[in-house]
Backbone bond lengths (Angstrom), bond angles and torsions (degrees), N, CA, C in turn:
res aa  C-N    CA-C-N  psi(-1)  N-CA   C-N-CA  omega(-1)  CA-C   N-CA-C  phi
1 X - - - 1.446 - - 1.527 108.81 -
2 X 1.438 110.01 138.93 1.511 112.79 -165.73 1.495 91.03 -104.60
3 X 1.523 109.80 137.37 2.037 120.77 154.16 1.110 90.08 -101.46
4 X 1.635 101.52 149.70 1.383 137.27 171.56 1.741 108.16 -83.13
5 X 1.418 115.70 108.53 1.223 125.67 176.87 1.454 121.99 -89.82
6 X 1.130 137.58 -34.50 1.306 153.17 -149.75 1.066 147.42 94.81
7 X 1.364 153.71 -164.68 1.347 151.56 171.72 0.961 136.26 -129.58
8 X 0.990 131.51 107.33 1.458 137.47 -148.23 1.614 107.57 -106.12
9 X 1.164 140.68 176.44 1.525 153.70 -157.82 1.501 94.11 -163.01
10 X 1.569 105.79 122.87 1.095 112.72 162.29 1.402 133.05 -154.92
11 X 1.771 135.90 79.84 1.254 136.80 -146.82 1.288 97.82 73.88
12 X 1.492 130.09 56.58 1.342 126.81 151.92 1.797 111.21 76.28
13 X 1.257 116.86 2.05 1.535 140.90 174.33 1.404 132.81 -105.12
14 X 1.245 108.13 92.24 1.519 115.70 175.76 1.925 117.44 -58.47
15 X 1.482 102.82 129.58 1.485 110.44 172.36 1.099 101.99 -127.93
16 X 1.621 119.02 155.76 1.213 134.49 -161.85 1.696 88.64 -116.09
17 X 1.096 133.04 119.90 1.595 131.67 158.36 1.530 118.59 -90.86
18 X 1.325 115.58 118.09 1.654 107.96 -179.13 1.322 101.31 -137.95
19 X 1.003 130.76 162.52 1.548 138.19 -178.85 1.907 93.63 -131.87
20 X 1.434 80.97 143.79 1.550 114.31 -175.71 1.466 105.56 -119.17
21 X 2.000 123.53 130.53 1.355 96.04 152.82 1.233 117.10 -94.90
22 X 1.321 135.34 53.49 1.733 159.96 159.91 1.492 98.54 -85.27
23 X 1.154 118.33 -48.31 1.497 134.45 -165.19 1.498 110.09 -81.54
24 X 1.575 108.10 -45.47 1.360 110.70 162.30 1.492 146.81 -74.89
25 X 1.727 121.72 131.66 0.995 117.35 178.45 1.948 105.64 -63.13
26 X 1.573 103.85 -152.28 1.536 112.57 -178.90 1.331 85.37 -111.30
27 X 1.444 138.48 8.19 1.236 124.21 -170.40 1.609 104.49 -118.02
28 X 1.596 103.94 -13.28 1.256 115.78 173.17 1.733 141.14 -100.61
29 X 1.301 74.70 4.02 1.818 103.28 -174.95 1.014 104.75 -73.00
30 X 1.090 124.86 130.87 1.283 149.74 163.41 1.824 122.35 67.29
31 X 1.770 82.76 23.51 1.728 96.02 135.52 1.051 150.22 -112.63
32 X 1.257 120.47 -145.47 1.990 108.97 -157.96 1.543 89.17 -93.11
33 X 1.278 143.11 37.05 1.652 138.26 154.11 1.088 136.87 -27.51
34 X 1.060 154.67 98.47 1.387 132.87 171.68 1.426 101.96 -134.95
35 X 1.600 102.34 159.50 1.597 129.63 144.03 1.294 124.66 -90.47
36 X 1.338 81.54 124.87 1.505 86.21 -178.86 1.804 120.51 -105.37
37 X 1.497 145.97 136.17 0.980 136.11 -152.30 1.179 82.42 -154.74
38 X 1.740 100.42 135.47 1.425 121.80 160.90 1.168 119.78 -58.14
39 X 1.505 131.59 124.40 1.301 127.16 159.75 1.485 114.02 -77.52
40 X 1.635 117.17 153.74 1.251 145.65 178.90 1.780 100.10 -41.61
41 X 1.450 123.36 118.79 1.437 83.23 161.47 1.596 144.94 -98.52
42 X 1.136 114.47 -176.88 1.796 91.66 -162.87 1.907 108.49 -68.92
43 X 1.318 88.40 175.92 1.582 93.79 -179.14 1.610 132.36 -63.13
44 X 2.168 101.57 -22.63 1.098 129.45 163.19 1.626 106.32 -56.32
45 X 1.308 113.48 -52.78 1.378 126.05 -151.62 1.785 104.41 -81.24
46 X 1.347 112.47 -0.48 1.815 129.67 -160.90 2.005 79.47 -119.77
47 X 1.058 116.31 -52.54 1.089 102.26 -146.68 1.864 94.80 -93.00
48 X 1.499 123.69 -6.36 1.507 94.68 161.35 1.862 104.21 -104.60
49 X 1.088 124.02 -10.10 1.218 117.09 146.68 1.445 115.94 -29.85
50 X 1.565 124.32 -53.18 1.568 116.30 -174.22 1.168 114.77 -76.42
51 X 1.585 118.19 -20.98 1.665 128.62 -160.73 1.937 92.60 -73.96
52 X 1.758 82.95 -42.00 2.130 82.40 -152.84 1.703 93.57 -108.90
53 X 1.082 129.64 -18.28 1.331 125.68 -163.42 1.630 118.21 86.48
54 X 1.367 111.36 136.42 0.796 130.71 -163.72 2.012 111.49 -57.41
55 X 1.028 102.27 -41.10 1.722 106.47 172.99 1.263 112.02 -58.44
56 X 1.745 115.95 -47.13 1.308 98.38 -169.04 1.398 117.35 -70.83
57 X 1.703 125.91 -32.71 1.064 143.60 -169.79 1.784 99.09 -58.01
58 X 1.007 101.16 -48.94 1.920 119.93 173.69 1.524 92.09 -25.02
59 X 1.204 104.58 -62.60 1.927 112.99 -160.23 1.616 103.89 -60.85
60 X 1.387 120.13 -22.14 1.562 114.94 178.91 1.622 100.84 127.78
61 X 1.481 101.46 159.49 1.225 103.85 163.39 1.521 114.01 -134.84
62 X 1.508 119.28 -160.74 1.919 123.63 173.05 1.284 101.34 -123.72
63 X 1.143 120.45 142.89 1.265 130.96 156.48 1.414 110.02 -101.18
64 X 1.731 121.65 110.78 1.362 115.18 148.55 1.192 112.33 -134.44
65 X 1.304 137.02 174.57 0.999 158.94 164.93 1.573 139.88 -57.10
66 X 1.334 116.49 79.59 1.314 135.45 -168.93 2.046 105.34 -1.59
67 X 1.196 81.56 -68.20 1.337 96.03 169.67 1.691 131.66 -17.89
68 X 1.421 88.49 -63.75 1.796 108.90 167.86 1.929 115.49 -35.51
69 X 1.391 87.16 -39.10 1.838 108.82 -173.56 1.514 111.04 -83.91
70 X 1.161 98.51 -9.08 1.837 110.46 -153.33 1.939 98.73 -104.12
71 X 1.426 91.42 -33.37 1.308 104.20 -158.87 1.267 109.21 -101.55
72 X 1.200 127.21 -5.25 1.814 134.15 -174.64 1.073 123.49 -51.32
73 X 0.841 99.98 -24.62 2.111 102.61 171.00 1.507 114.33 -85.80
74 X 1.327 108.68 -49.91 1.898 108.76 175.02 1.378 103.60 -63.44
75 X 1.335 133.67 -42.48 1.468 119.92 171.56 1.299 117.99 -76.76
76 X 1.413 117.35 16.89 1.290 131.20 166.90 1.885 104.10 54.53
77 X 1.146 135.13 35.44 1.249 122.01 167.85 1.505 114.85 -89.90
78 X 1.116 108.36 152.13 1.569 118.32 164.38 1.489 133.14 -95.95
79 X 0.718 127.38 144.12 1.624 120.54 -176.29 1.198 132.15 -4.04
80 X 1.069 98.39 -83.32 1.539 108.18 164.03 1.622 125.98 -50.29
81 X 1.425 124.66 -47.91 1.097 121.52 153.54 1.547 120.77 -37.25
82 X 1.269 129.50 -52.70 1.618 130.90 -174.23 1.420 97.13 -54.50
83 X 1.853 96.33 -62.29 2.211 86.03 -178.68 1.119 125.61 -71.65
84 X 1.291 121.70 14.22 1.801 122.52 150.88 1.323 115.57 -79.58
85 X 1.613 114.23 -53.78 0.811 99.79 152.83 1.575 151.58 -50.81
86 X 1.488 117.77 -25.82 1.359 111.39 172.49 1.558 107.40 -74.96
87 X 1.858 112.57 -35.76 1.773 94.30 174.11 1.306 129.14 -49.07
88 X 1.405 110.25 -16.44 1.564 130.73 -156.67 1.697 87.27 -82.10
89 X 1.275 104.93 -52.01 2.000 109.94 -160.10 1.434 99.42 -81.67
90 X 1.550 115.85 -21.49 1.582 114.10 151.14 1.320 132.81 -27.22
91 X 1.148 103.88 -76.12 1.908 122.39 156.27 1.100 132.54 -57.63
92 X 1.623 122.92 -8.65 1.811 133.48 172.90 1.274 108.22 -98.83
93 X 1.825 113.21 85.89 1.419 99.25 168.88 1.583 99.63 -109.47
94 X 1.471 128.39 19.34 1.174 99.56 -177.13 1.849 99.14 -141.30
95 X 1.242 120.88 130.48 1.596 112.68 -158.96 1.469 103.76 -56.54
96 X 1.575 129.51 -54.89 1.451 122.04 -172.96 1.688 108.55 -69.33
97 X 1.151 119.62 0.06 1.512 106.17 -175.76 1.238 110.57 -121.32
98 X 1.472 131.58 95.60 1.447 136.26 -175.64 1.081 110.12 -51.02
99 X 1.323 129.75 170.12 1.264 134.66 177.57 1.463 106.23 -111.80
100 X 1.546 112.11 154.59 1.503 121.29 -152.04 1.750 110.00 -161.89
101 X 1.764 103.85 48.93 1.654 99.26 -179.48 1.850 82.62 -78.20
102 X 1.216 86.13 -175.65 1.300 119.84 174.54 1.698 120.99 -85.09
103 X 1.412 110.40 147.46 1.546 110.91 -179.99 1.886 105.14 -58.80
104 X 1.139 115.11 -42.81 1.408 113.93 -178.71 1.230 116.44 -66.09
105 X 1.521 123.29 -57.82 1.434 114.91 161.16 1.790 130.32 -21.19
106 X 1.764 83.64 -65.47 1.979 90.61 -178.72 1.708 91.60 -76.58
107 X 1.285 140.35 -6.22 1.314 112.99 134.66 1.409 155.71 -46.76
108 X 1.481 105.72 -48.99 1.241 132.04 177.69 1.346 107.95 -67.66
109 X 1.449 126.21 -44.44 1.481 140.50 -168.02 2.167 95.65 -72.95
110 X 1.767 123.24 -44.82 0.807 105.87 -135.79 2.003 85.11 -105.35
111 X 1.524 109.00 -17.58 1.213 112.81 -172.60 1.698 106.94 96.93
112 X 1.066 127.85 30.36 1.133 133.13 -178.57 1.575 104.92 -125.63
113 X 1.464 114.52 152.59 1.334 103.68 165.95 1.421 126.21 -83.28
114 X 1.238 107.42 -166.91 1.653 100.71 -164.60 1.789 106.64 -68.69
115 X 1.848 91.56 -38.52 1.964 94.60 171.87 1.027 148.54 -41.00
116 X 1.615 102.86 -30.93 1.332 130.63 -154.48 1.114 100.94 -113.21
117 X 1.619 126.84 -23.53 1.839 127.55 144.25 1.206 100.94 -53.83
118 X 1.198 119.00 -90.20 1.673 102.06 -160.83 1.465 122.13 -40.36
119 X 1.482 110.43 -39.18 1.798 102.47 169.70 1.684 119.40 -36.21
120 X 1.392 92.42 -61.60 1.740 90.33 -167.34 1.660 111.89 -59.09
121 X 1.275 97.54 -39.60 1.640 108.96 -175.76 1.278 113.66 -56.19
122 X 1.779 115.66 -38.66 1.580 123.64 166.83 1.674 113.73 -68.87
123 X 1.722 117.93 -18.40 1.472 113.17 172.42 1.493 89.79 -71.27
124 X 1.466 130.72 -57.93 1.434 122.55 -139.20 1.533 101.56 -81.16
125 X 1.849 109.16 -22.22 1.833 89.16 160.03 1.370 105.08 -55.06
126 X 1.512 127.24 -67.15 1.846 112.24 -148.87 1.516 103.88 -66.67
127 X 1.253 139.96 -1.54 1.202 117.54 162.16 1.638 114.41 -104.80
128 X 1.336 110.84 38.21 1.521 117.17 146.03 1.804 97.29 72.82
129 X 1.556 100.52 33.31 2.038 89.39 168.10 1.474 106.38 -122.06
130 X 1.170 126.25 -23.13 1.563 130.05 -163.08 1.219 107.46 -148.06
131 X 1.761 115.62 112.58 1.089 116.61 168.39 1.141 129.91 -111.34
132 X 1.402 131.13 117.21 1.755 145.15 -175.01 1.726 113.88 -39.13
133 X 1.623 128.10 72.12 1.355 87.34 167.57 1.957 126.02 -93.43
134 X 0.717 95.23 143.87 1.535 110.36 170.07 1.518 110.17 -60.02
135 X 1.658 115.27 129.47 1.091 135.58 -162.99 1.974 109.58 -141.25
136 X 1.350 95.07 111.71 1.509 102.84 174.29 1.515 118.50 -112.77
137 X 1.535 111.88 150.26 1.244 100.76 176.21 1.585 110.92 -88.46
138 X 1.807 109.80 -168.87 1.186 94.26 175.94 1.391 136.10 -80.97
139 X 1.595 115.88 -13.15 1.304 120.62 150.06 1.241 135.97 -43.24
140 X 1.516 112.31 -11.35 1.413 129.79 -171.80 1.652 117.66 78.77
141 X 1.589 100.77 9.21 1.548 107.33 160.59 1.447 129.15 -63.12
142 X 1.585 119.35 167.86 1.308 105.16 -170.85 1.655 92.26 -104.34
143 X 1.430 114.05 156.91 1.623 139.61 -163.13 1.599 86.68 -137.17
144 X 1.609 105.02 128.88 1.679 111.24 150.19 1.631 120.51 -23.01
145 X 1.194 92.64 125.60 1.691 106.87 171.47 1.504 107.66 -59.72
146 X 1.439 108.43 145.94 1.806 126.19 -163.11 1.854 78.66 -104.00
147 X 1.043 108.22 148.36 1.614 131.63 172.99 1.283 108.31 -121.70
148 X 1.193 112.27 134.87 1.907 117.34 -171.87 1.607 94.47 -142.60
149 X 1.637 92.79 113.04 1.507 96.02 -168.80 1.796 103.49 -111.09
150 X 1.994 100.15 48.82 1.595 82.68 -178.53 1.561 97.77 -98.40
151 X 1.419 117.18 30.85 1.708 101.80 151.55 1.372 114.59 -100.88
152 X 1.170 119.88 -7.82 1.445 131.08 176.96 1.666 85.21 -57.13
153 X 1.702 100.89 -76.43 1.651 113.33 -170.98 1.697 120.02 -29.67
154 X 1.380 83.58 -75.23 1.738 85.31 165.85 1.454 146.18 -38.89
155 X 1.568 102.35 -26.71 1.393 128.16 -178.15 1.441 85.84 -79.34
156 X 1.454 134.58 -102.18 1.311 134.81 140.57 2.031 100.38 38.31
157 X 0.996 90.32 -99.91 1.393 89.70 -171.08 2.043 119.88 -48.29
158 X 0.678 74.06 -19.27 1.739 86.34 177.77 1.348 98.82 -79.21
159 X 1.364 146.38 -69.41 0.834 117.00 -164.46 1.672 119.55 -114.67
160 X 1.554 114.57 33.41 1.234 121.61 120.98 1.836 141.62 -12.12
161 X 1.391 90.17 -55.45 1.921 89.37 -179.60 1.546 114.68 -85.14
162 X 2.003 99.94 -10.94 1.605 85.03 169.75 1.213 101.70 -108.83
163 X 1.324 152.53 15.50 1.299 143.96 146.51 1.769 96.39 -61.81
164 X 1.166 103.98 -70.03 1.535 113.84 -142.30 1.896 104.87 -71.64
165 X 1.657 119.03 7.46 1.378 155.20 168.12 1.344 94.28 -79.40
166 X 1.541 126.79 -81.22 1.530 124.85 173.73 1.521 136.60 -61.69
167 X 1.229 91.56 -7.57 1.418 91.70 165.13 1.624 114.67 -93.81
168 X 1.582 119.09 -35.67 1.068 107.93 156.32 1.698 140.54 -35.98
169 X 0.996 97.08 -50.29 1.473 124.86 -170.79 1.947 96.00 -65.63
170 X 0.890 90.84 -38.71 1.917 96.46 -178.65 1.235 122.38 -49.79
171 X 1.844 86.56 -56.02 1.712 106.48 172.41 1.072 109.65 -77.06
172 X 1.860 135.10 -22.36 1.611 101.04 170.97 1.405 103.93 -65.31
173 X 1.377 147.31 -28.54 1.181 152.93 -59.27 1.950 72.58 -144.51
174 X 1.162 99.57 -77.68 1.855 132.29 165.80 1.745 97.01 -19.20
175 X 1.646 93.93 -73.62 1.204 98.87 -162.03 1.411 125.06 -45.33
176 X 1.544 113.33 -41.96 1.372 137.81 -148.96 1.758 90.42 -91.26
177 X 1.348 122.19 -38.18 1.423 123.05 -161.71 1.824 102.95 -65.62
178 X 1.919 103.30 -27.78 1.348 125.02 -174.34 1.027 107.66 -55.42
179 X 1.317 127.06 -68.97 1.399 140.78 -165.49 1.671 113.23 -27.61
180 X 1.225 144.06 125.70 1.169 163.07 105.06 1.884 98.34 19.73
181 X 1.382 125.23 108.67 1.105 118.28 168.02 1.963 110.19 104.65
182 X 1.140 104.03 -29.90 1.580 92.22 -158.84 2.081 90.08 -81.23
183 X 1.396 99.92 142.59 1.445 117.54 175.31 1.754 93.14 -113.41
184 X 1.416 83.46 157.16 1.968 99.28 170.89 1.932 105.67 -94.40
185 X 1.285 106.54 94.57 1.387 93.56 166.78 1.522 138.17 -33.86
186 X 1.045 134.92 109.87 1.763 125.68 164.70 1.533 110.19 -47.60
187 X 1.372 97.72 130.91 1.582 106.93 179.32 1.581 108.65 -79.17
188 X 1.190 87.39 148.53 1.770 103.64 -175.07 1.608 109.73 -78.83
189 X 1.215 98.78 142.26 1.646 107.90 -169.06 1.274 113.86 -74.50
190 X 1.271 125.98 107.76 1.733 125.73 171.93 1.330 124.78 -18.82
């Protein structure tokens, strides 16, 4: 009989943990035991494996949102701003736990100094996408600032219905051009 253990993430790899008492001795019963077994990975996870290779994928990847790329000009960012932002969505894999590298890090990673991170990051607070919180330890030392990018999100979601409006319109757009029979009228002369 199999217990349900959980699932763990590890280097971008899902494992299934279950405990068996097949697996267990009498000396092991009814402790914290488990087997652990690789799960299958998904078809996403096979198919950028083939795009990038399997090593590099090893090292990790980002999840963002097409959108983010789509939308860079109406959220008015500039270059460099977007790849702060993507170092930023680098470090957010988990929704309640902001992400919190360091200005030098997303320096080191972006070729900027540590100043010139916090600059942009202080433009993309006043335009309402990234907000700085301040993080102390319990000594009352200072800890990397936490980044909370739910104005990014929110922004994001707003203009969702007029992206996802024009893209509709494309595909009727596609569809209709398909059809068997349809000609493009010549426009009538003023």
């Amino acid at each position: 009989m199999f217990r349900w253990a959980g699932i763990v993430c590890r280097r971008n790899r899902a494992y299934l943990g279950i405990e068996s008492e097949a697996f267990m001795s009498d000396k092991t019963k009814g402790s914290e035991t488990a087997k652990v077994i690789q799960l299958r990975p998904s078809k996403a996870t096979r198919a950028s494996e083939a795009k990038w290779g399997k090593a590099v994928m090893d090292l990790g990847f980002c999840i963002v949102p097409s959108l983010l790329l789509r939308a860079q000009r109406r959220l008015k960012l500039n270059p460099t701003q977007l790849a702060v932002l993507m170092h930023l969505a680098d470090y957010w894999w988990e929704v309640n736990r902001k992400p919190y590298p360091s200005k030098g890090t997303l320096g080191e990673r972006l070729g900027l100094s540590g100043r010139q991170v916090q600059r942009y990051i202080a433009e993309m607070e006043e335009m309402g996408l990234v907000k700085r919180i301040e993080r102390r330890a319990a000594h009352r030392g200072k800890l990397t600032n936490e980044y909370d990018l739910s104005g990014l999100v929110k922004r994001l979601k707003e203009l969702e219905p007029e992206f996802r409006e024009v893209e509709e319109e494309i595909k009727t757009r596609r569809r209709q051009v398909a059809q068997p029979g349809l000609r493009r009228r010549a426009k009538a002369p003023d």
